[in-house]
C-alpha positions as CSV (number, residue, x, y, z in Angstrom):
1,X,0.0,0.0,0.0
2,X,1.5,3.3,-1.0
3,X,0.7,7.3,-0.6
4,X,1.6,9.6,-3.2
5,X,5.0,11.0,-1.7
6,X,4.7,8.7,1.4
7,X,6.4,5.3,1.6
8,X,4.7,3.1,3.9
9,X,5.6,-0.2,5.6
10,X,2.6,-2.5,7.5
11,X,3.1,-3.1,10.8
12,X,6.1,-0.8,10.9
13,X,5.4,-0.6,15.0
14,X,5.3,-4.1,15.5
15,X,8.1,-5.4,13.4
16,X,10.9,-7.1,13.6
17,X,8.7,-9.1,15.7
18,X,10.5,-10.5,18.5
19,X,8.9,-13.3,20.3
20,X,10.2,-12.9,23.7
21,X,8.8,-9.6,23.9
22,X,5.2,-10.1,23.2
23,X,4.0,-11.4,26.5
24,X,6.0,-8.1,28.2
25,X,3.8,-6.2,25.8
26,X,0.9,-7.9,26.4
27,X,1.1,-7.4,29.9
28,X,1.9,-3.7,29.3
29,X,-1.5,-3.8,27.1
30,X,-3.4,-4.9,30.1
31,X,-2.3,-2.2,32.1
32,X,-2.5,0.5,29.5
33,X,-6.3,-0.4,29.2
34,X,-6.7,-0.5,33.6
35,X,-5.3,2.9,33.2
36,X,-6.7,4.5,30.1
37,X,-10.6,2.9,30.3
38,X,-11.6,5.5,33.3
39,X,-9.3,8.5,31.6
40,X,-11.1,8.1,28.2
41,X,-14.3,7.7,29.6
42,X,-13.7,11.3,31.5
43,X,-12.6,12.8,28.5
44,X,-16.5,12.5,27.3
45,X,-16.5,15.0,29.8
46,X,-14.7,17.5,28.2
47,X,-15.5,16.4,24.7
48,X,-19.1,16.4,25.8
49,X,-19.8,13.4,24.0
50,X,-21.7,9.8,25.2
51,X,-19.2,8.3,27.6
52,X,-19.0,5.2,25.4
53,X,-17.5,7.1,22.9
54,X,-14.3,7.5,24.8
55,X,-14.1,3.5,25.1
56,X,-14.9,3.9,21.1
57,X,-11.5,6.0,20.6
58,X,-9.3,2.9,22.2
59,X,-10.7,0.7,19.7
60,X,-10.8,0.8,16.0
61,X,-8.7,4.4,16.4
62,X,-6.0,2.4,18.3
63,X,-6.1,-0.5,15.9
64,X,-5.6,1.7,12.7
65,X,-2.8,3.2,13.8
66,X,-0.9,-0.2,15.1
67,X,-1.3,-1.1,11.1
68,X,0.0,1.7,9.5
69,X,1.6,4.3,11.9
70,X,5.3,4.3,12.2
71,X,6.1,5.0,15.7
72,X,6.4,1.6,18.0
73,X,5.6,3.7,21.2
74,X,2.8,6.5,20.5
75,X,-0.2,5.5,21.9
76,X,-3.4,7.1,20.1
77,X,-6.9,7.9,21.7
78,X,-9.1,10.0,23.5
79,X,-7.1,13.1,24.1
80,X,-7.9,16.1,26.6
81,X,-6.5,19.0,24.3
82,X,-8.5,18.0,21.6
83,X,-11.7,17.3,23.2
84,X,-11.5,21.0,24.7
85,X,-11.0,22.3,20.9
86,X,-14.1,20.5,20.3
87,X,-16.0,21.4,22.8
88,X,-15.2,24.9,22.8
89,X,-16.4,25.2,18.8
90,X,-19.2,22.9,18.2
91,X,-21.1,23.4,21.8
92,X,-22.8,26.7,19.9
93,X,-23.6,24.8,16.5
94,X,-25.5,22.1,18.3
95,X,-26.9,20.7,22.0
96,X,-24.0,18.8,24.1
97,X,-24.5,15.3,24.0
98,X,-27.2,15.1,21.4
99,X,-26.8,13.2,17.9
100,X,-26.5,16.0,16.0
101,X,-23.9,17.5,18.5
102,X,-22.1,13.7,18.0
103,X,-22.3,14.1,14.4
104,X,-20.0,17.3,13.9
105,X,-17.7,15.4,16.2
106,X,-17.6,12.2,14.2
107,X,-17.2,14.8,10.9
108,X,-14.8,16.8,12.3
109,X,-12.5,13.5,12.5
110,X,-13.0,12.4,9.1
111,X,-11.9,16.4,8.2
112,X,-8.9,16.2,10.6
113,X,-8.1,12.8,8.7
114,X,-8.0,14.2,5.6
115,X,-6.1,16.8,6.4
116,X,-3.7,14.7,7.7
117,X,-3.4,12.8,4.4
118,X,-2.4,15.9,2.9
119,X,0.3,16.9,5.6
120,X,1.8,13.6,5.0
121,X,1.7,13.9,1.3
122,X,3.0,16.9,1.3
123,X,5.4,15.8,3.5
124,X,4.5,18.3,6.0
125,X,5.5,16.6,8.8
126,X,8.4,19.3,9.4
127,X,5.1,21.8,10.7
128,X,5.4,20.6,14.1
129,X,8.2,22.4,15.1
130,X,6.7,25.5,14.8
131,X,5.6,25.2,17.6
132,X,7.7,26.1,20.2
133,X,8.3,24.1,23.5
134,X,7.5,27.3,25.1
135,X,4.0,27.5,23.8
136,X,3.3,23.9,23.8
137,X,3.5,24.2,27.5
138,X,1.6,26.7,27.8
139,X,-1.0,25.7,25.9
140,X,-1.3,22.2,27.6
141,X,-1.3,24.1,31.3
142,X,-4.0,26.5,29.7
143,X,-5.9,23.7,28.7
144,X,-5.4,22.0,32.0
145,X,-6.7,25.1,33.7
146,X,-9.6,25.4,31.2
147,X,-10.6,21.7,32.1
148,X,-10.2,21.3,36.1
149,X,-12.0,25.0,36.3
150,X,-14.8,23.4,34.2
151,X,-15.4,20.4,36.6
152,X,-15.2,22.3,40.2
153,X,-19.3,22.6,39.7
154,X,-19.4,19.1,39.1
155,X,-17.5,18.0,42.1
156,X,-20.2,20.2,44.3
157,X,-23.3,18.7,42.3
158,X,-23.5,22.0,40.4
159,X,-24.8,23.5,36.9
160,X,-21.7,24.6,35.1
161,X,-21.9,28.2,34.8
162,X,-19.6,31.2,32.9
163,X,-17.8,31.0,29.7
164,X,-13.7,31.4,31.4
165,X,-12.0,29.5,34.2
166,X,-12.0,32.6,36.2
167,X,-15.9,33.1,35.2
168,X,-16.5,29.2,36.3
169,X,-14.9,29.2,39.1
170,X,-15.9,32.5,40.3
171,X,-19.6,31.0,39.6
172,X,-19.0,28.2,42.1
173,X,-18.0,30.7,45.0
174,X,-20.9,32.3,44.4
175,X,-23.1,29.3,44.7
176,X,-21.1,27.5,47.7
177,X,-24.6,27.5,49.8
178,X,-26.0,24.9,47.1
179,X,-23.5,22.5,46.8
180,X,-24.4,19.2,47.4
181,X,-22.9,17.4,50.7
182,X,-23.0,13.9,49.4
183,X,-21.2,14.8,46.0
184,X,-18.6,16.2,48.0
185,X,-18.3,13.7,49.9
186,X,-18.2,11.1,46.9
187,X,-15.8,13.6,45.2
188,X,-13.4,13.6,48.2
189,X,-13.6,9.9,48.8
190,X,-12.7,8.9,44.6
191,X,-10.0,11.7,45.3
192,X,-8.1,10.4,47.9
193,X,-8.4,6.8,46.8
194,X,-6.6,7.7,43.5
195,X,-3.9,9.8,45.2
196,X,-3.1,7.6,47.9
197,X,-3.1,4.4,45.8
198,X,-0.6,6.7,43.0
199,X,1.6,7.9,45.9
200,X,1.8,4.1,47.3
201,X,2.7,2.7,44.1
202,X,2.4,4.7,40.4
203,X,1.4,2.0,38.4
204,X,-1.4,0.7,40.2
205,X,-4.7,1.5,38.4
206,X,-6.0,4.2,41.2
207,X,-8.8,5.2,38.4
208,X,-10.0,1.9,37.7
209,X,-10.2,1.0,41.2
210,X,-11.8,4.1,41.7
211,X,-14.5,3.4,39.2
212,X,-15.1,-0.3,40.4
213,X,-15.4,1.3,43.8
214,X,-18.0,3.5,42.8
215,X,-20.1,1.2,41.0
216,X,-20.4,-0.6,43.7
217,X,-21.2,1.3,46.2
218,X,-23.3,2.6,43.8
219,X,-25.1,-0.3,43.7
220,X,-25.4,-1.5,47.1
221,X,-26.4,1.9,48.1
222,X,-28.5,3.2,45.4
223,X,-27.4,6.4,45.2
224,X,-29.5,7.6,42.3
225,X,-32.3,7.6,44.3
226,X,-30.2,9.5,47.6
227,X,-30.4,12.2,44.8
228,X,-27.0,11.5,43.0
229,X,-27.0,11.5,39.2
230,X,-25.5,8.2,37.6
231,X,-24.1,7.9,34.2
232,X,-27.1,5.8,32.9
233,X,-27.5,3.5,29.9
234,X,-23.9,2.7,27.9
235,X,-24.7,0.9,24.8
236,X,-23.1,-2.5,24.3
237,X,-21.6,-4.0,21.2
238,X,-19.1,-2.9,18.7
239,X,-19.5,0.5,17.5
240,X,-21.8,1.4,14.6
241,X,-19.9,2.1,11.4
242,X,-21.8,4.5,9.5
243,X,-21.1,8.3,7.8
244,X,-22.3,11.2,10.2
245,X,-25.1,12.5,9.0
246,X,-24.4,15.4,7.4
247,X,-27.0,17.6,5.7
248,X,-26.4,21.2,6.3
249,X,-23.4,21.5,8.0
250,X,-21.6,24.6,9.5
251,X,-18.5,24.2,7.3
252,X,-16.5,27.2,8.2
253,X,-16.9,25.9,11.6
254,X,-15.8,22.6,11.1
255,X,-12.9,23.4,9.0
256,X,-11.3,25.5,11.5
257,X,-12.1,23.3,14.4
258,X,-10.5,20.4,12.7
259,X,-7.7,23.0,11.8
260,X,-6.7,23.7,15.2
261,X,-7.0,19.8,16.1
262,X,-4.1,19.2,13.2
263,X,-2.1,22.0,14.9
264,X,-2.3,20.3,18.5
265,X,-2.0,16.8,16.7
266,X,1.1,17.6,14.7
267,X,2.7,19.2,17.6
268,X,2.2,16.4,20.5
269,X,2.2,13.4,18.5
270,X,5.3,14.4,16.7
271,X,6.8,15.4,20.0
272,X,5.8,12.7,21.8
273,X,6.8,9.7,19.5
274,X,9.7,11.7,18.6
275,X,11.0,11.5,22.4
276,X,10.8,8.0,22.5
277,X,11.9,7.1,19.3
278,X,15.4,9.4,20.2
279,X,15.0,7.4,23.4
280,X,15.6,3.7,22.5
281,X,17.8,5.0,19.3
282,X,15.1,4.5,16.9
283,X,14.5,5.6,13.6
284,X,11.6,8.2,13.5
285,X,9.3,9.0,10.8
286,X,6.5,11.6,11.5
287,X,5.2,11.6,7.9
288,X,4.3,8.1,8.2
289,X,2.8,8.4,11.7
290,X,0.7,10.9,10.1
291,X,-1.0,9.0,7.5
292,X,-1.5,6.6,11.3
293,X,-3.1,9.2,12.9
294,X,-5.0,9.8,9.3
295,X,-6.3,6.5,9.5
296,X,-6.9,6.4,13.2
297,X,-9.2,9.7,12.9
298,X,-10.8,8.1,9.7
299,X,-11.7,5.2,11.9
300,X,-13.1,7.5,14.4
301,X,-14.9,9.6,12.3
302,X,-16.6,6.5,10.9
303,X,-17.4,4.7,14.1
304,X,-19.3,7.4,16.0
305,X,-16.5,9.0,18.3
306,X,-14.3,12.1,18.3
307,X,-11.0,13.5,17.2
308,X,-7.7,11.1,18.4
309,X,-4.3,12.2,19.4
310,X,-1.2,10.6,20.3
311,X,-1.2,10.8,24.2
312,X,2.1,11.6,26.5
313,X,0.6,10.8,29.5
314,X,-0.5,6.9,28.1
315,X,2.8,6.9,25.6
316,X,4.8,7.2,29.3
317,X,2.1,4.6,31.0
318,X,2.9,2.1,28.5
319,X,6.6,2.6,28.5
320,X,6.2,2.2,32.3
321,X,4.9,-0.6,32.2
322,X,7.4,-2.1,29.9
323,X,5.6,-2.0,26.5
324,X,8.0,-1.6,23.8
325,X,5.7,-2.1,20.2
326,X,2.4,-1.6,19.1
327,X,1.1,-5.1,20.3
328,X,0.5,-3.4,23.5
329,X,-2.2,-1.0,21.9
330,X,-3.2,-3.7,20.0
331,X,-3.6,-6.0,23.5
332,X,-5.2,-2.9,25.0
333,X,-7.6,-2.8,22.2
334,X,-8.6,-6.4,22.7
335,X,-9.6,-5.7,26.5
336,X,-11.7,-2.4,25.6
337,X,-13.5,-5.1,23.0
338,X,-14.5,-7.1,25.6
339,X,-15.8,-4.2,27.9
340,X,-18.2,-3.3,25.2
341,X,-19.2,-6.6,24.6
342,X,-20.0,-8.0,27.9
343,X,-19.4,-5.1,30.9
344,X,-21.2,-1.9,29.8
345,X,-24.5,-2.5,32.2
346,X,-22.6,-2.2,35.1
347,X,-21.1,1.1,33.7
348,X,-24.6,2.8,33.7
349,X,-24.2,2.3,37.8
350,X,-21.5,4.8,37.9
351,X,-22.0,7.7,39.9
352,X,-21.2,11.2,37.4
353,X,-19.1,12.9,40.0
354,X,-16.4,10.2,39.7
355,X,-15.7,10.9,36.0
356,X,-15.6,14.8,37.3
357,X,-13.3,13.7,39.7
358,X,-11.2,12.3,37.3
359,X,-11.4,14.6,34.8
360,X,-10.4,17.4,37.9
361,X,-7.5,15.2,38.1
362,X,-6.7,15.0,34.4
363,X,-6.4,18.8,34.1
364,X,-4.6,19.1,37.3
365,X,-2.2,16.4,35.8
366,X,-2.0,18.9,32.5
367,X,-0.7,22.2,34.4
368,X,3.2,22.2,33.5
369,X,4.5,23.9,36.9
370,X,7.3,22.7,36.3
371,X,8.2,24.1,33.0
372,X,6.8,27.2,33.6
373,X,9.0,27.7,36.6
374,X,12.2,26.5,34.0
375,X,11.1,28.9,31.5
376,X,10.8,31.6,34.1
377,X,14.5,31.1,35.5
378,X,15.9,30.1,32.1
379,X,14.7,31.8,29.0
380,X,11.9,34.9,30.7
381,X,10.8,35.8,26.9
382,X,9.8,32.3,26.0
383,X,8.1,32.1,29.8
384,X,6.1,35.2,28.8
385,X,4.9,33.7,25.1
386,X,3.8,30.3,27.4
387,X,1.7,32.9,29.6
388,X,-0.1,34.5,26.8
389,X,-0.6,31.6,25.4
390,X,-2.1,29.7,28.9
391,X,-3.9,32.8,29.6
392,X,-5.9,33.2,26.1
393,X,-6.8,29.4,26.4
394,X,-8.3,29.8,29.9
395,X,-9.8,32.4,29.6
396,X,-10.7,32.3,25.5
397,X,-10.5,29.1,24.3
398,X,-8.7,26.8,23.3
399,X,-8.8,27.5,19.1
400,X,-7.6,31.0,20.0
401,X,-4.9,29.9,22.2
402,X,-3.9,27.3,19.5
403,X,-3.4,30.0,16.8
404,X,-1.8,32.3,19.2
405,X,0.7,29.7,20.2
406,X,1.6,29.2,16.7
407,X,2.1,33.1,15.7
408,X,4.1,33.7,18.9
409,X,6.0,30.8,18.0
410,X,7.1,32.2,14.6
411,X,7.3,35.6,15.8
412,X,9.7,34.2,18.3
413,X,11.8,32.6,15.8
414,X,11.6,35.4,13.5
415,X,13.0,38.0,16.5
416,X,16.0,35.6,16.8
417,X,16.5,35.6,13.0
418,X,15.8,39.9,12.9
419,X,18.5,40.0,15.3
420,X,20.9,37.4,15.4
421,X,24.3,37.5,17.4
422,X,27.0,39.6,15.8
423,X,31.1,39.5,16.2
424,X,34.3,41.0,15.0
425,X,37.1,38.9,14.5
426,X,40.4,40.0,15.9
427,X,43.8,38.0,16.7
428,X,43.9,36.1,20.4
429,X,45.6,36.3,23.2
430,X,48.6,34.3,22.1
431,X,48.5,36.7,18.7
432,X,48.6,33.0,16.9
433,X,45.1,32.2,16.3
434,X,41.7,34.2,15.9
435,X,38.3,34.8,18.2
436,X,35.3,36.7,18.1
437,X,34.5,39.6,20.3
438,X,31.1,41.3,20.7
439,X,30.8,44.4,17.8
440,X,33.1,47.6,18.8
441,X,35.2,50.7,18.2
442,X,38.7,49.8,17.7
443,X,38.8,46.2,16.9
444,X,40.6,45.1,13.8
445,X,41.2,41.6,12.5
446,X,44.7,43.5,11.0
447,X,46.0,46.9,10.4
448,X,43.0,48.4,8.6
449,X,40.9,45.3,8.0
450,X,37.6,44.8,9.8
451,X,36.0,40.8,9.9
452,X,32.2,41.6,10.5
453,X,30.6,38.1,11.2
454,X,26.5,37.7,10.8
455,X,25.3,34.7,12.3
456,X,21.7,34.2,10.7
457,X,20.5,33.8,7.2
458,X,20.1,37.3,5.4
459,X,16.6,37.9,4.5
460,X,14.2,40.9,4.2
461,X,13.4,41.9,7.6
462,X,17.1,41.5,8.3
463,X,18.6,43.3,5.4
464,X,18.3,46.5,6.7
465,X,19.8,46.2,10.3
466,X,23.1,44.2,8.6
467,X,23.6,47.2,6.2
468,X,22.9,49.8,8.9
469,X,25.2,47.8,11.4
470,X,28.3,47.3,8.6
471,X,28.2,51.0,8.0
472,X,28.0,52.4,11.4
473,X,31.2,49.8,12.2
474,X,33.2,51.0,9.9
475,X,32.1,54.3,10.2
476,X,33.1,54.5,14.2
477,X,36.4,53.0,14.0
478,X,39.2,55.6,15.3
479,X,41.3,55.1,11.9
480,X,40.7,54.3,8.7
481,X,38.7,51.2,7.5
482,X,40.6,50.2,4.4
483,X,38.8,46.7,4.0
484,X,36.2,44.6,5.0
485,X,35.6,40.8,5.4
486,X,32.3,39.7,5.7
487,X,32.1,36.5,7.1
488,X,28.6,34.9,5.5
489,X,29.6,31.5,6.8
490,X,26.6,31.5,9.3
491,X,24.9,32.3,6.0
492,X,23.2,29.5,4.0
493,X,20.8,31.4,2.4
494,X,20.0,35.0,1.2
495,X,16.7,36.1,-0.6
496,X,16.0,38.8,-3.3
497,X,16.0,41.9,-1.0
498,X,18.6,40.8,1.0
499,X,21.1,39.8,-2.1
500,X,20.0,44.0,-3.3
501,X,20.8,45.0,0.6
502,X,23.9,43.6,-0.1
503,X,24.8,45.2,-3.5
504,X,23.7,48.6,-1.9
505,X,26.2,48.0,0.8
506,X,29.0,47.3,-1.6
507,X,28.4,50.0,-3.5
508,X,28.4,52.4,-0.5
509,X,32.0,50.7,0.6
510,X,33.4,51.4,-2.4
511,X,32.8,54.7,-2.3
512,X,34.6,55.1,0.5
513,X,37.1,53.4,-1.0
514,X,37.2,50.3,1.4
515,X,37.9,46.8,-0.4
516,X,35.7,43.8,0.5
517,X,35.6,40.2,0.9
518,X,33.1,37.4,1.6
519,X,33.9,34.6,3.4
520,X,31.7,31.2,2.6
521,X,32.0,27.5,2.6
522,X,28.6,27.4,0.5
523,X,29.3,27.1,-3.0
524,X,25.7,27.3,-3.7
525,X,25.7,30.8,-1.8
526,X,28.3,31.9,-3.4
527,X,26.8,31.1,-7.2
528,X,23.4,32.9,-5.6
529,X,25.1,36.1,-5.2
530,X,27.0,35.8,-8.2
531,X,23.6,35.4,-9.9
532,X,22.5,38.7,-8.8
533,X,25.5,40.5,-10.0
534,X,27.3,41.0,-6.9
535,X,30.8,40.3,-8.3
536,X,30.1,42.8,-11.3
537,X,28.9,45.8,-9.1
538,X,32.1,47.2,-9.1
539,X,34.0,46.9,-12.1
540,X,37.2,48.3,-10.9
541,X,36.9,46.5,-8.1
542,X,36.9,42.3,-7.4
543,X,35.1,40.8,-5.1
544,X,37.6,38.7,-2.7
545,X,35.7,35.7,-2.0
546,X,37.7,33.1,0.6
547,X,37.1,30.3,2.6
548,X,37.8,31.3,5.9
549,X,38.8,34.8,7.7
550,X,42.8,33.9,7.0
551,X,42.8,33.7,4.1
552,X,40.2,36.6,3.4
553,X,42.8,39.0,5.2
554,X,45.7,37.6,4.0
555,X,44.2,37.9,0.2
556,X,43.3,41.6,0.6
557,X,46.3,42.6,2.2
558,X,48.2,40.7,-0.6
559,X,46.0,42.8,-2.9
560,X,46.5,46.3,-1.0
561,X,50.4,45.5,-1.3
């Protein structure tokens, strides 16, 4: 099987197959699904979407990938980021919950598919790191503040009020008198059990316990009729295969929801399998693990559940647990089967505030402290750009904060590009060899030579600020600047403005009568330039054009002699 421009390989995460492994992976399997069955089943909370369609997303999603993705580690379902996008942008176009509400869900995935098939065709894979790890954790933490905010009601028995975290939670203080004792007490109870069984041992399934817990007690208490809401019917069976319907459909809506999904996708997914790929020296190959998570979104598109994403959090479970290829998911995938088949009544027992709980939990789980308070001592510009971003998602949403992400991201990159570090070469110490010192009056690679160094590629918004810094070097040097050496070999590209920028500059040097060379290891740079005339500028004049600063300096001073 082949995509146009994409070479793919069946069962590239499961071969070579090595037989000793599979019963360590199918072990790991059966953990993932203890740990993932109660944490996909609360993201229906934030996806707003029947709670069997989060078992849905560990099923035929799972499976598709495990055939055709690349990545041996990534595990794909249910994802919290993604489920908030969703929410946020389809809650207006139709009720919560309701078929038609599930039916923008299930197209959006087939949309998000396609457009996945046409990153990885175009080979687009690349698009990921745009953006940054700066606003990737923001974004996450915004999204984790977004989510636990939105569940505080629920752990008090309350109507989720206010469009913001601040709004929500502000909502809840206002309404503290109505809260309901015994969901609090039900709330605290599933909390402690899950972070006292975690801090006694990680890998026991806390949430799983949790839910079995609840169920019963559920049962032997009857709690629905003590005035606590239960989850209620959860349909049994495979899921239905079947196109959404789709008769007039809020396209522009739809587009850009499943836009912003791709964005989140191709950032986490590639991250994440990337990290473990680099981690057991591993080949990685995020074009193919698109046209996966293509197929995996296809699947779930056409068997009535939401977007999928490649998980961190159930990508480090599994690794964990010792889980080393895709028969884990597959093994995982085999025990959600059987859930749906035979132990979904028991399900309809389960008390709503323990998915709340969880899904508290979940979003708690999502708020990087810990990278924000590395970015803060680190790098304070990129901590600021995480900020805006976690702030715009809490408060806005999380499209807005998506897009934001990306633009500060690029803006970010493009501020590092506008002003890159510049030097001046000069002789060391021991007067035998060559450094670079920051830009200054005075400092002369040799009597009358300056050796400018750029350390960026020269493009538009850059021109300008080289030109205006060459000039005013040579301009505020205490004697005269008989010759310059540029040193472009930080320089593997230079566009159309910047390539005129440069001719300017020339021509401005030479009227002052100061010689120039170029110093590049790039022969395809140096036929660039050629081909916009910068050796012809000056016809009394040839360009020196050298392979490294000695030799630049040593050729112009052979030419001044």
């Amino acid at each position: 099987m082949g995509v146009p421009g994409v070479r793919l390989h069946w069962l590239s995460g499961i071969r070579p197959l090595t037989t000793g492994r599979i019963q360590g992976d199918v072990l790991a399997g059966l953990t993932l699904a203890a740990l993932a069955i109660p944490e996909v089943m609360g993201y229906t909370r934030i996806s707003q979407t029947p709670v069997v369609t989060g078992l849905y997303t560990l099923l035929l999603p799972a499976i598709a990938f495990a055939l055709l993705g690349a990545s041996r580690h990534l595990v794909v379902a249910a994802d919290s980021a993604t489920a908030a996008i969703l929410a946020a942008n389809l809650a207006t176009e139709a009720t919560p919950g309701s078929s038609d509400y599930l039916s923008l869900t299930m197209v959006v995935a087939l949309l998000v598919g396609g457009l996945l098939i046409v990153a990885a065709v175009a080979r687009l894979g690349f698009l990921a790191d745009f953006l940054s790890r700066s606003a990737l954790i923001g974004l996450l933490s915004g999204i984790g503040i977004q989510v636990a905010a939105g569940e505080v009601s629920g752990l008090l028995g309350l109507e989720r009020q206010g469009a913001g975290a601040l709004q929500q939670i502000a909502s809840v203080v206002a309404r503290l008198h109505q809260a309901h004792g015994l969901h609090l007490l039900g709330a605290a109870v599933v909390l402690g059990l899950i972070l006292g069984l975690q801090r006694w041992n990680p890998r026991t399934p806390a949430a799983l316990i949790a839910v079995g817990g609840s169920i019963l007690a559920s049962w032997l208490f009857h709690v629905q009729a003590l005035g606590v809401p239960v989850v209620g019917a959860v349909p049994g069976g495979l899921p239905p295969l079947a196109l959404p319907a789709a008769e007039t459909l809020p396209w522009d809506r739809l587009l850009l929801t499943a836009a912003s999904c791709c964005v989140v996708i191709l950032a986490q997914s590639a991250a994440t399998s990337r990290a473990y790929a680099q981690r057991y020296e591993e080949r990685c190959d995020e074009n193919v693990d698109l046209i996966g998570l293509a197929a995996a979104n296809l699947a779930a598109g056409l068997s009535g559940t939401f977007v999928v994403n490649g998980s961190p959090t159930k990508t480090e479970m599994v690794d964990e647990a010792g889980g080393r290829s895709q028969i884990t998911h597959l093994s995982a995938a085999a025990v959600v089967l059987v859930v749906l088949l035979f132990l979904t009544e028991p399900l309809a027992l389960m008390p709503v505030v323990v998915l709340s709980t969880i899904v508290f939990l979940i979003g708690l789980r999502l708020i990087d402290l810990a990278g924000l308070r590395e970015l803060w001592h680190l790098q304070r510009n990129e901590f600021l750009i995480a900020m805006a971003t976690l702030i715009t998602v809490a408060q806005i949403g999380v499209m807005q904060g998506t897009m934001l992400a990306v633009v500060l991201s690029l803006i970010e990159q493009v501020r590092h590009t506008y002003r890159p570090h510049t030097r001046l070469w000069c002789p060391d110490e021991s007067g035998h060899g060559w450094q670079t010192v920051a830009v200054g009056p005075g400092i002369f690679a040799a009597p009358g030579i300056v050796a400018y160094r750029f350390e960026a590629n020269l493009f538009y918004a850059n021109a300008h600020r080289f030109t205006e810094e060459v000039l005013r070097i040579v301009s505020d040097q205490p004697s005269p600047v008989e010759a310059l050496v540029i040193d472009a070999s930080g320089i593997d590209d230079i566009d159309y403005s910047a390539a005129k920028a440069l001719l300017q500059l020339r021509r401005q040097l030479h009227a002052r009568g100061i010689r120039t060379a170029l110093v590049s290891t790039s022969t395809a740079l140096v036929q660039e330039l050629q081909r916009f005339g910068l050796e012809t500028v000056c016809s009394d004049d040839t360009l020196v054009i050298a392979t490294s600063v000695k030799k630049a300096i040593h050729a112009l001073t052979d030419h001044g002699d």
